[in-house]
Kinemage of the C-alpha trace (Angstrom):
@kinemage 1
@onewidth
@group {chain A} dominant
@subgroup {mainchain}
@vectorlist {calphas} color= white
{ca unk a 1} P 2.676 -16.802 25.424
{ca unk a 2} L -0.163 -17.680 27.974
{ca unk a 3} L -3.134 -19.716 27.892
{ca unk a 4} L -4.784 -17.330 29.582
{ca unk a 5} L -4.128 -14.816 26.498
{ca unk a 6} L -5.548 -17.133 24.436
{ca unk a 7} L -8.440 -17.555 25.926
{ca unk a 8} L -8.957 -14.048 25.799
{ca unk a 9} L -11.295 -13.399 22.940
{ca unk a 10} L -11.401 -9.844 22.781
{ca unk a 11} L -7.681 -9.618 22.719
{ca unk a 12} L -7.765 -12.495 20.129
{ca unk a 13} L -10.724 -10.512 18.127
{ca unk a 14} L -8.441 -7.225 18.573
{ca unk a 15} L -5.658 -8.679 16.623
{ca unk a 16} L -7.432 -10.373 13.953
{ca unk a 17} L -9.682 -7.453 12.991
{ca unk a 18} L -6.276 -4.773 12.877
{ca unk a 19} L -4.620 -7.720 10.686
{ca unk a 20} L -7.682 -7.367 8.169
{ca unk a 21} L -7.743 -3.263 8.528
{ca unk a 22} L -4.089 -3.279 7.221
{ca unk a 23} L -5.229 -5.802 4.322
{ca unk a 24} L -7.678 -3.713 3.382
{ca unk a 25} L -5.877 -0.863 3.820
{ca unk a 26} L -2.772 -2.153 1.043
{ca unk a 27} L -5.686 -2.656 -1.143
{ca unk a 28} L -7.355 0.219 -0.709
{ca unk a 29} L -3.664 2.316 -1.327
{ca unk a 30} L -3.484 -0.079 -4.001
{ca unk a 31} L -6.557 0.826 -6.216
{ca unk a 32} L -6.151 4.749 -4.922
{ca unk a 33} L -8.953 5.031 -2.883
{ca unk a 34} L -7.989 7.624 -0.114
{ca unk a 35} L -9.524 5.655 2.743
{ca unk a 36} L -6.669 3.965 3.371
{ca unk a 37} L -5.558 5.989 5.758
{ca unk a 38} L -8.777 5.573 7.759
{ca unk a 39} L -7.794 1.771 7.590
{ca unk a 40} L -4.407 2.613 8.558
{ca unk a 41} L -5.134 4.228 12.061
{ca unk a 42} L -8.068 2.364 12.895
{ca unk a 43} L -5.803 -0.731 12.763
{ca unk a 44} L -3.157 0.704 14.799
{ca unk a 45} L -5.537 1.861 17.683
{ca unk a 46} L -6.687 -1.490 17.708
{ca unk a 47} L -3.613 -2.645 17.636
{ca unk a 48} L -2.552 -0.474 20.505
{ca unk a 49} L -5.826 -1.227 22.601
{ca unk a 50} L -5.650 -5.358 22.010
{ca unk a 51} L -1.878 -4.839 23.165
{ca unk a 52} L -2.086 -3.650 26.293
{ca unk a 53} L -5.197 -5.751 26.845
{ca unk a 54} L -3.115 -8.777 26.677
{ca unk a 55} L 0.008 -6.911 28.582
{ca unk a 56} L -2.876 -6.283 31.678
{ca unk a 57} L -4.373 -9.592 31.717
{ca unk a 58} L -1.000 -11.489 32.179
């Protein structure tokens, strides 16, 4: 990877905030709350977004 990815803190902010969506999502599922799946594809259009982010700034 790049420095210059790194020092990228909205792609760095991206990442970390889908990671905790899809924690919070397993425990949501977990204790059957049905918001999971709100969790669930909020963290993968982050995901998405943060991605090609960090594929345009290289």
């Amino acid at each position: 990877m790049n420095k210059k990815l790194f020092e990228d803190k909205k792609v760095l902010l991206g990442f970390a905030l889908s990671f905790l969506l899809s924690i919070i999502a397993i425990i949501l599922a977990a204790n059957d709350i049905g918001y999971w799946v709100v969790c669930v594809v909020l963290a993968s259009i982050l995901m998405y977004a943060s991605t090609a982010r960090a594929q345009k700034s290289q």
